[in-house]
N, CA and C atoms as an extended XYZ file, in Angstrom:
423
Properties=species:S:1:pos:R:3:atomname:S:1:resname:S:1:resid:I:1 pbc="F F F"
N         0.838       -1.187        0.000 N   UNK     1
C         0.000        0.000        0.000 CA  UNK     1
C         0.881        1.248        0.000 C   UNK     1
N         0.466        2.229       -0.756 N   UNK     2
C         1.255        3.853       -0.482 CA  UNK     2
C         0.546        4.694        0.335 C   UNK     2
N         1.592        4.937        1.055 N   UNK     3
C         1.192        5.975        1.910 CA  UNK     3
C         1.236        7.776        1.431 C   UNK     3
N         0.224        8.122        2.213 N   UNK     4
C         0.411       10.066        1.835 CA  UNK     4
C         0.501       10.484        3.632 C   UNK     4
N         1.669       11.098        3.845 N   UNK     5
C         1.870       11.801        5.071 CA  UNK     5
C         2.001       13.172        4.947 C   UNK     5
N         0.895       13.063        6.080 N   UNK     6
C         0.507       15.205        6.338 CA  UNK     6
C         1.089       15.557        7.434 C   UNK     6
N         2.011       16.297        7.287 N   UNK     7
C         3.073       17.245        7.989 CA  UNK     7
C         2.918       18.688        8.464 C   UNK     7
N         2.935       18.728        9.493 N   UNK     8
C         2.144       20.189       10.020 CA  UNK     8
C         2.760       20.785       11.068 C   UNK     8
N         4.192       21.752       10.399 N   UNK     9
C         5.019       21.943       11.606 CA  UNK     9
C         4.220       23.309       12.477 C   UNK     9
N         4.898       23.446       13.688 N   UNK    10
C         4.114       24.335       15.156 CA  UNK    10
C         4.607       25.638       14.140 C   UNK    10
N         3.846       26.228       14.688 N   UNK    11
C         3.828       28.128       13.649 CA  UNK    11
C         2.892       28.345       14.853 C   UNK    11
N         3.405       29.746       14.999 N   UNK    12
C         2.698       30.380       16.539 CA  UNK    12
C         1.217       30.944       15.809 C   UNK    12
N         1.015       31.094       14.571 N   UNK    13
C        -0.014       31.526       13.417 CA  UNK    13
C        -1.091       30.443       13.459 C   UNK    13
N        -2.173       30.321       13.104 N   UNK    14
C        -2.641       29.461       12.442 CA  UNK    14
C        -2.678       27.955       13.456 C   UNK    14
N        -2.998       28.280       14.673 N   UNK    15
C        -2.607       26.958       15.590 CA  UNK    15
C        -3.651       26.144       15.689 C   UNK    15
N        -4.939       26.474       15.034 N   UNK    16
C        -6.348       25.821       15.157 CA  UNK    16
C        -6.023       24.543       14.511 C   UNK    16
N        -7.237       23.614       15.293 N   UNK    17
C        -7.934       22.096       14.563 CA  UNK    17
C        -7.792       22.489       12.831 C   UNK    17
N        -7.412       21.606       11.766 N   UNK    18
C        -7.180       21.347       10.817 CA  UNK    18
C        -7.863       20.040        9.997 C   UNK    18
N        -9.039       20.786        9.352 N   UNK    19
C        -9.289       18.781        8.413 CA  UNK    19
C        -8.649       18.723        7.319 C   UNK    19
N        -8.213       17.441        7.043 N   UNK    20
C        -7.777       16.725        5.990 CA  UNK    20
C        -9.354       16.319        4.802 C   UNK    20
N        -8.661       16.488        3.962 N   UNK    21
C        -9.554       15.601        3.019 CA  UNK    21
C        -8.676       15.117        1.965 C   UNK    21
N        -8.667       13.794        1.525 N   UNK    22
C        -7.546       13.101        0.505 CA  UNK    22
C        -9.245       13.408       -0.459 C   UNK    22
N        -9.215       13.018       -1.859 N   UNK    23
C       -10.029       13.197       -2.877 CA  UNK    23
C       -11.179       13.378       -2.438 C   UNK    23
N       -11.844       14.177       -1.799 N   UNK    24
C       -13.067       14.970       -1.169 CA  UNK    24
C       -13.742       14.125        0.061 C   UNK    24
N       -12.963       13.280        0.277 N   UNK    25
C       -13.389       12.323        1.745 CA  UNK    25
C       -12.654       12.795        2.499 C   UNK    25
N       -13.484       13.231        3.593 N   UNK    26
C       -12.544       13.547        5.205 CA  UNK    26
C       -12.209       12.452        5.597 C   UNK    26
N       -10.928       12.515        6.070 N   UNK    27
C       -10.197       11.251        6.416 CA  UNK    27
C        -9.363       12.073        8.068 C   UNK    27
N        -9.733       12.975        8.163 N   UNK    28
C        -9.265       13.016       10.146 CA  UNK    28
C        -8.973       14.899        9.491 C   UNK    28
N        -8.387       15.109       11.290 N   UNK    29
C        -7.775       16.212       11.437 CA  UNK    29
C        -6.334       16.529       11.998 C   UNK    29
N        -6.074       17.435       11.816 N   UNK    30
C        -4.586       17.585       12.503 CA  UNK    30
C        -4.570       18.884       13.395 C   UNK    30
N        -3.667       19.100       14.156 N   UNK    31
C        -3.157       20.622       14.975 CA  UNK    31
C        -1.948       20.449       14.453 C   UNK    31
N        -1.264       21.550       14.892 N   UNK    32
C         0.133       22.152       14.246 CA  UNK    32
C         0.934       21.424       15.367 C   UNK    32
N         2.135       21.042       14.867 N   UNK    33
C         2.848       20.352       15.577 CA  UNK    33
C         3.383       18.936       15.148 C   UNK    33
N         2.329       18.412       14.557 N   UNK    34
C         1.875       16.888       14.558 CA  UNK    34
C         2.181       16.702       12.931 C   UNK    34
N         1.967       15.302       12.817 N   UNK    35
C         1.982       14.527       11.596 CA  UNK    35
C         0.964       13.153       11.547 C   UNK    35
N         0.453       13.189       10.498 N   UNK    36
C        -0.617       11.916       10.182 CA  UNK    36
C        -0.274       11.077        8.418 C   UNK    36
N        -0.388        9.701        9.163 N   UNK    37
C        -0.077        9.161        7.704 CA  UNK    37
C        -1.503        8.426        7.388 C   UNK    37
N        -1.869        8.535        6.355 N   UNK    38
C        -2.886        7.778        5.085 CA  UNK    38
C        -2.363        7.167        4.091 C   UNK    38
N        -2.889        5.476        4.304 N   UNK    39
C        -2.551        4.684        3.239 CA  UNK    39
C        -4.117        5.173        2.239 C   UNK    39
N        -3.159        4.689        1.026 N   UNK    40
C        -3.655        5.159       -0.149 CA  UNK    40
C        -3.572        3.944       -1.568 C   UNK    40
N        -4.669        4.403       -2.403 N   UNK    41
C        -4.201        3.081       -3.354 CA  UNK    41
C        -3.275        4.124       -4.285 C   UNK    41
N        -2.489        3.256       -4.856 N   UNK    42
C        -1.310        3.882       -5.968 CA  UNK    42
C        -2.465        4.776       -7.303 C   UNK    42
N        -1.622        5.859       -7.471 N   UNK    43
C        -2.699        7.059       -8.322 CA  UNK    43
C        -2.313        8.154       -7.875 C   UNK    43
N        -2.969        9.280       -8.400 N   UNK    44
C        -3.334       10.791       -8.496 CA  UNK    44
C        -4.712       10.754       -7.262 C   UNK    44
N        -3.796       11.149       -6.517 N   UNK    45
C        -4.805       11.884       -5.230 CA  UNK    45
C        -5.007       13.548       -5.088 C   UNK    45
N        -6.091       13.968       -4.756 N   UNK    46
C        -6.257       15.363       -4.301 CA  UNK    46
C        -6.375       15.685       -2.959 C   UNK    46
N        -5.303       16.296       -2.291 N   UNK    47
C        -5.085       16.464       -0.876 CA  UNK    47
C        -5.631       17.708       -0.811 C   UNK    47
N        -6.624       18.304        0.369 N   UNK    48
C        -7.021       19.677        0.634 CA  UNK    48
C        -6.961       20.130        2.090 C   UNK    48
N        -6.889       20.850        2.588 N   UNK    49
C        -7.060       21.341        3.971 CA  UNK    49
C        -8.299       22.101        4.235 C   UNK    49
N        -8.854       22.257        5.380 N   UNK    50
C       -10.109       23.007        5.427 CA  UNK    50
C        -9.854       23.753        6.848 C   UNK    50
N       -10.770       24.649        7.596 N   UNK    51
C       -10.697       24.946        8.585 CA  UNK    51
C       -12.082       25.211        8.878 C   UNK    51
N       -12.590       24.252        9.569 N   UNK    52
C       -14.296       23.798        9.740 CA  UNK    52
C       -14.869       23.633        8.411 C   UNK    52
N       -15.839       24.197        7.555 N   UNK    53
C       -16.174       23.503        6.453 CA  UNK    53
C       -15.605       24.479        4.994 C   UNK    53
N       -15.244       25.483        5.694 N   UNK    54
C       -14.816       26.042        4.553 CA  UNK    54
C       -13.667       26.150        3.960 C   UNK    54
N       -13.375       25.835        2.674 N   UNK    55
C       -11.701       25.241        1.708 CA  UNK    55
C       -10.920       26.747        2.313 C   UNK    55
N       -10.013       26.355        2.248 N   UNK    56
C        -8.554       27.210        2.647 CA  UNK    56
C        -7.787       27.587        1.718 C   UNK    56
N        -7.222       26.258        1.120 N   UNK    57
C        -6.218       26.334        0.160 CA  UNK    57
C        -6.634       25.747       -1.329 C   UNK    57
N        -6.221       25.895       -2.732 N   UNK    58
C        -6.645       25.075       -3.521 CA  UNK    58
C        -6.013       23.691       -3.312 C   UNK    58
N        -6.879       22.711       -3.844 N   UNK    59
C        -6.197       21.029       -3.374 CA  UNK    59
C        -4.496       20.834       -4.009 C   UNK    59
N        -4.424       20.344       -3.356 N   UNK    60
C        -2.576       19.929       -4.132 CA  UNK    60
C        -3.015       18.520       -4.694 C   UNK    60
N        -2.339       18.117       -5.887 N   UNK    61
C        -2.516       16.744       -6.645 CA  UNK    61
C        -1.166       16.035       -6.770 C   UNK    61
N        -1.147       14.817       -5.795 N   UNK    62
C        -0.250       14.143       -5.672 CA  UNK    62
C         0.041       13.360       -6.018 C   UNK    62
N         1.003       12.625       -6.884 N   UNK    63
C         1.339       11.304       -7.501 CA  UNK    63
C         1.957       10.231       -7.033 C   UNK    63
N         0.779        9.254       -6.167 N   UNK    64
C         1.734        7.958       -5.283 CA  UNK    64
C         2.038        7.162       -5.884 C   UNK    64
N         3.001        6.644       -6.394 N   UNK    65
C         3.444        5.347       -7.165 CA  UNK    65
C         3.236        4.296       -6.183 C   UNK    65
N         3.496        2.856       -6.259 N   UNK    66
C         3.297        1.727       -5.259 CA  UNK    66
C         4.206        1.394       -4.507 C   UNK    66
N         3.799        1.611       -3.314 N   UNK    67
C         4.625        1.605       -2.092 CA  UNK    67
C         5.417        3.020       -1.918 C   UNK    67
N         4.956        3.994       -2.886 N   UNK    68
C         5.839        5.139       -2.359 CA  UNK    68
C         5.114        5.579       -1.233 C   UNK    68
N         5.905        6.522       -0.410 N   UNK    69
C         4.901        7.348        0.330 CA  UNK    69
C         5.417        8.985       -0.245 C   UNK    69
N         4.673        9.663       -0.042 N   UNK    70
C         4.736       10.940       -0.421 CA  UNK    70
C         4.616       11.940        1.351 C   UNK    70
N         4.939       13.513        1.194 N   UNK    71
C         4.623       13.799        1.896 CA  UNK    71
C         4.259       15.392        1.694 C   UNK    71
N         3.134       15.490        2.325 N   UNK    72
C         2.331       17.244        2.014 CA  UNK    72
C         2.930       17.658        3.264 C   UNK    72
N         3.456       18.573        3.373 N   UNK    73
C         3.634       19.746        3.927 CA  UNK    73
C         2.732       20.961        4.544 C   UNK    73
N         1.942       21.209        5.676 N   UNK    74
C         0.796       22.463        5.247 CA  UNK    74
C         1.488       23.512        6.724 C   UNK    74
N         1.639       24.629        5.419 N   UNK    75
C         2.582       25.515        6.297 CA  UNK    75
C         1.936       26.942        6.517 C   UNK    75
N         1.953       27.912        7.419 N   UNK    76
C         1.513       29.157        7.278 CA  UNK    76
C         2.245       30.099        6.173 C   UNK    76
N         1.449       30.695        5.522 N   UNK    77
C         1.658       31.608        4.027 CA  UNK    77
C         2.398       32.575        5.180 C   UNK    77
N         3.341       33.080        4.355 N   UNK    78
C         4.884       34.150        5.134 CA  UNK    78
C         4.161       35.410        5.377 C   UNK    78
N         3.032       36.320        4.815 N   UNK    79
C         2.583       37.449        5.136 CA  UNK    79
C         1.398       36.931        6.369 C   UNK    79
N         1.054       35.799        6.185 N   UNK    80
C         0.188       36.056        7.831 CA  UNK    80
C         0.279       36.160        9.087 C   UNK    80
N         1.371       36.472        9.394 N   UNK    81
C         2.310       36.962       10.670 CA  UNK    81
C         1.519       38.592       10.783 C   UNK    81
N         2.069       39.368        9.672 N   UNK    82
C         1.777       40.934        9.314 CA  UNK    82
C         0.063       41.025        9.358 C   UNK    82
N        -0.436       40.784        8.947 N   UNK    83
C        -1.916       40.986        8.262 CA  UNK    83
C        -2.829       41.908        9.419 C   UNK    83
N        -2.596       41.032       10.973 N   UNK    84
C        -3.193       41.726       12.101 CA  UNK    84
C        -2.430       43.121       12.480 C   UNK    84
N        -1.011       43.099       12.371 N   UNK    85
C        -0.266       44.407       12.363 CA  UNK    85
C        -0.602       45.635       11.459 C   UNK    85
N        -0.671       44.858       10.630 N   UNK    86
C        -0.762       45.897        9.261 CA  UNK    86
C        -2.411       46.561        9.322 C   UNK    86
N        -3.468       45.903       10.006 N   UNK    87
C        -4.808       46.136        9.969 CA  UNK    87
C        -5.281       47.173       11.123 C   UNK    87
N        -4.260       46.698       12.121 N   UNK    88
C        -4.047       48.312       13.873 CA  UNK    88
C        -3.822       49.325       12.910 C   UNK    88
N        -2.662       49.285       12.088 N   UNK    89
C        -2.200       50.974       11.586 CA  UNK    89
C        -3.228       51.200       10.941 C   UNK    89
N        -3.698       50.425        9.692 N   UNK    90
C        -4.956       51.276        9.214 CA  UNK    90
C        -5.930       52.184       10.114 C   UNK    90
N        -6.459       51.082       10.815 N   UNK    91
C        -7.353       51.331       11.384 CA  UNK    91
C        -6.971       52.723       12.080 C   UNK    91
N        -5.942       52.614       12.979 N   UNK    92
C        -5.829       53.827       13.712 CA  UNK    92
C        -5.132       54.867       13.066 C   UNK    92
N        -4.872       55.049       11.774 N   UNK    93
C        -4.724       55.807       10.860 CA  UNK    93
C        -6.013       56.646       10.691 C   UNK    93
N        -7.226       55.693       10.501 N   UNK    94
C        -8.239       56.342        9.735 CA  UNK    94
C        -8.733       56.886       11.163 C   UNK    94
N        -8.681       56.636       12.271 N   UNK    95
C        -8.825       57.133       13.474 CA  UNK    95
C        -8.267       58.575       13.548 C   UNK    95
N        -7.040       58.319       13.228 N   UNK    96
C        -6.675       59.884       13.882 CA  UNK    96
C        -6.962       60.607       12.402 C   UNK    96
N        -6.864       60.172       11.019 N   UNK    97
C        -7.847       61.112       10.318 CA  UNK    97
C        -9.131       61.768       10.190 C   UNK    97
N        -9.665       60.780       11.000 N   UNK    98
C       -11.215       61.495       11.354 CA  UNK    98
C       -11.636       62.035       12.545 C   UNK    98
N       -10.174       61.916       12.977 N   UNK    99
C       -10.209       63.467       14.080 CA  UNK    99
C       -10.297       64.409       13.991 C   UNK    99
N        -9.170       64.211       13.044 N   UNK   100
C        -8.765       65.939       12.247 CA  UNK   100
C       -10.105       66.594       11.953 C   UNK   100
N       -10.552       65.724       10.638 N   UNK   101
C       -11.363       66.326        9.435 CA  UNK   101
C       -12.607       66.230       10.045 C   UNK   101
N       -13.325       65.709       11.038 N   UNK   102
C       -14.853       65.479       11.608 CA  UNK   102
C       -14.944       65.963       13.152 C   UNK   102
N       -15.816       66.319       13.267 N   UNK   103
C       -16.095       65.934       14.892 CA  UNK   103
C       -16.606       64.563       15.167 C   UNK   103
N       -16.094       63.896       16.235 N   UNK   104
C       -15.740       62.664       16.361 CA  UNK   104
C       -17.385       62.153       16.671 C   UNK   104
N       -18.385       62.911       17.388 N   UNK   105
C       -19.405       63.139       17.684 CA  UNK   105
C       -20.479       62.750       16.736 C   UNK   105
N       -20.112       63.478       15.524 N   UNK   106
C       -21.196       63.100       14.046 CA  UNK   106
C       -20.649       62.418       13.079 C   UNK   106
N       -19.223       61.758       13.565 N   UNK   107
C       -18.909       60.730       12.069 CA  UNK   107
C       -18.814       59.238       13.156 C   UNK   107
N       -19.425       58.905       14.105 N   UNK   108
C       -18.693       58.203       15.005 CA  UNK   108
C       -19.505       56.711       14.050 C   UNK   108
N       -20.744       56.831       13.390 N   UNK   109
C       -21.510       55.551       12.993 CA  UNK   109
C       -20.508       55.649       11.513 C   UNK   109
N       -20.480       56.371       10.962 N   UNK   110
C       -19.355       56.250        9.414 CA  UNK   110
C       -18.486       55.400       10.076 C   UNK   110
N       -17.926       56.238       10.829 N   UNK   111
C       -16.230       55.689       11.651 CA  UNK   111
C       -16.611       54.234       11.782 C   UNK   111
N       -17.068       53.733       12.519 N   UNK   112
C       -17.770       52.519       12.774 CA  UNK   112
C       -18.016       51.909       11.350 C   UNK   112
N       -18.836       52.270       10.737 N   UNK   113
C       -19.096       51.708        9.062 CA  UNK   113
C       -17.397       51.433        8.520 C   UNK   113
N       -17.054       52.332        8.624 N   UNK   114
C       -15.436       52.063        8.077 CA  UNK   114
C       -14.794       50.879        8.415 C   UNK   114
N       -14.422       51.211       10.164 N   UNK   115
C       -13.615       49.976       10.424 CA  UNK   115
C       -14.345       48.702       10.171 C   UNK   115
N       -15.899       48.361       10.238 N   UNK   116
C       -15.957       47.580       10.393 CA  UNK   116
C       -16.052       46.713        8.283 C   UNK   116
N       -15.991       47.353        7.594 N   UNK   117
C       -15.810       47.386        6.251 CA  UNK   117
C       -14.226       46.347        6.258 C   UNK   117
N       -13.505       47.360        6.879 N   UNK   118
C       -12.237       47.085        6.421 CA  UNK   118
C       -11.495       46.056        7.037 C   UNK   118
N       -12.335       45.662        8.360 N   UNK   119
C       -11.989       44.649        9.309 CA  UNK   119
C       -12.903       43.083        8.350 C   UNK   119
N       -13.787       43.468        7.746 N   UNK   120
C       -13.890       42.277        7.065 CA  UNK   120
C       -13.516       42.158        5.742 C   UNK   120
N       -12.369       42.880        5.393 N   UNK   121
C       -11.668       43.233        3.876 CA  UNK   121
C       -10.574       42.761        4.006 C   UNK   121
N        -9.635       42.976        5.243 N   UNK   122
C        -8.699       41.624        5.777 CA  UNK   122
C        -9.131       40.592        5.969 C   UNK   122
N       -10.310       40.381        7.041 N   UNK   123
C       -10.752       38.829        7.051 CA  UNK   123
C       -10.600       38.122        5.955 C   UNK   123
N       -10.820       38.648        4.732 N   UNK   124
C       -11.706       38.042        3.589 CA  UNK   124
C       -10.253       37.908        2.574 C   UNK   124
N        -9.277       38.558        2.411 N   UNK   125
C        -7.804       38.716        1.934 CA  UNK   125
C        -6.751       37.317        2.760 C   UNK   125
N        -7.017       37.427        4.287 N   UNK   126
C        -6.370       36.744        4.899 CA  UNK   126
C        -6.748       35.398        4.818 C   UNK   126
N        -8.378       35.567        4.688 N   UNK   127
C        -8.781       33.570        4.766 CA  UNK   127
C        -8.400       33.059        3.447 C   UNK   127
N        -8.478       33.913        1.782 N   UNK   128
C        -8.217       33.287        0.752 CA  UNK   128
C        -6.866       33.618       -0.086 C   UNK   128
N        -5.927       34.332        0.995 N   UNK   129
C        -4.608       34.104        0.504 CA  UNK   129
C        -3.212       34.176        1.241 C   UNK   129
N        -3.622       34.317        2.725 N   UNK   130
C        -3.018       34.218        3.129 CA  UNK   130
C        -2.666       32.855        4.570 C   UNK   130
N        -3.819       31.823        4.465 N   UNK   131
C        -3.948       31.528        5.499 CA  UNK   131
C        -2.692       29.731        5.424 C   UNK   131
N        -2.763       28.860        4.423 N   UNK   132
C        -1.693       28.146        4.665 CA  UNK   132
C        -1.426       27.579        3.029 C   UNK   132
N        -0.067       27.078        3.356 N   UNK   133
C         0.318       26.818        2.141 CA  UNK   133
C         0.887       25.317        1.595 C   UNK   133
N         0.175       24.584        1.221 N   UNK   134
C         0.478       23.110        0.723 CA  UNK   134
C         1.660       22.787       -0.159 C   UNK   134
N         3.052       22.299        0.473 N   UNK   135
C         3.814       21.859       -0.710 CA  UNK   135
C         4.335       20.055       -0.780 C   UNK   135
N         4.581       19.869       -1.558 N   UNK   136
C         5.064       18.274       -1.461 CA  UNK   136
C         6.596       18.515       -1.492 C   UNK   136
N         7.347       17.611       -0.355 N   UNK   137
C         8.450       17.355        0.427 CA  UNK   137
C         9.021       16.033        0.006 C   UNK   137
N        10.551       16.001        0.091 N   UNK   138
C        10.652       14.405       -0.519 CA  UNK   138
C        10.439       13.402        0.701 C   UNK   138
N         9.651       12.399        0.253 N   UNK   139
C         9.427       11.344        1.065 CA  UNK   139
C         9.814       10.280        1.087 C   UNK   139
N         9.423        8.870        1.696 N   UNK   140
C        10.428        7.770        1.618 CA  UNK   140
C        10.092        7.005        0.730 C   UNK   140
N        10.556        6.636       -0.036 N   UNK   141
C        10.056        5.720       -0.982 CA  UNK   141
C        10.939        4.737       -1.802 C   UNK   141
């Protein structure tokens, strides 16, 4: 039988429960830290990650020959460290601009409309490109 091993090193990022799915069957979960192996029949598999039901990453397509094992990798994307940093300065950017230019008094529901715009404009940037990244690693075979 070939095996496919999912590799999931600790990243202080991204530390949540993790599902697996090999060709659209959930087959378990992982946390960061850890590693899980799945035997597999020899073929073109589609490995995906999820985080509760919604896709993360696009699937990676893996080629197990017989008796190889292969191994996926699922790593945090290098800008999602920044994303929460980078989203304070905005924010308190547009803060102390609408000090200046408003009384804080009659723009306070805009102000509000704003951040909360832009707080789900990262969400929405960070879940579909920045959140992890699938590569294949040499394995034993």
């Amino acid at each position: 039988m070939s095996k496919i091993t999912i590799e999931r090193p600790f990243d202080w990022c991204n530390q949540s429960f993790t599902n697996i799915y090999i060709d659209d069957e959930h087959i378990g979960g992982i946390d960061a830290g850890k590693n899980i192996e799945f035997e597999v029949e020899p073929g073109k598999h589609k490995v995906a990650v999820t985080r509760g039901k919604s896709l993360i990453n696009r699937p990676l397509v893996v080629d197990v020959g017989t008796g190889e094992e292969k191994v996926v990798r699922v790593v945090s994307q290098k800008y999602t460290k920044i994303t929460l940093p980078i989203l304070f300065i905005v924010l308190f950017a547009i803060y102390v601009a609408s000090g200046i230019s408003f009384e804080f008094s009659t723009s306070f529901v805009l102000l509000l409309l704003v951040y909360t715009v832009i707080i789900y404009i990262f969400k929405f940037i960070n879940a579909k490109w920045f959140y992890y990244r699938m590569e294949e690693v040499e394995g034993k075979g």
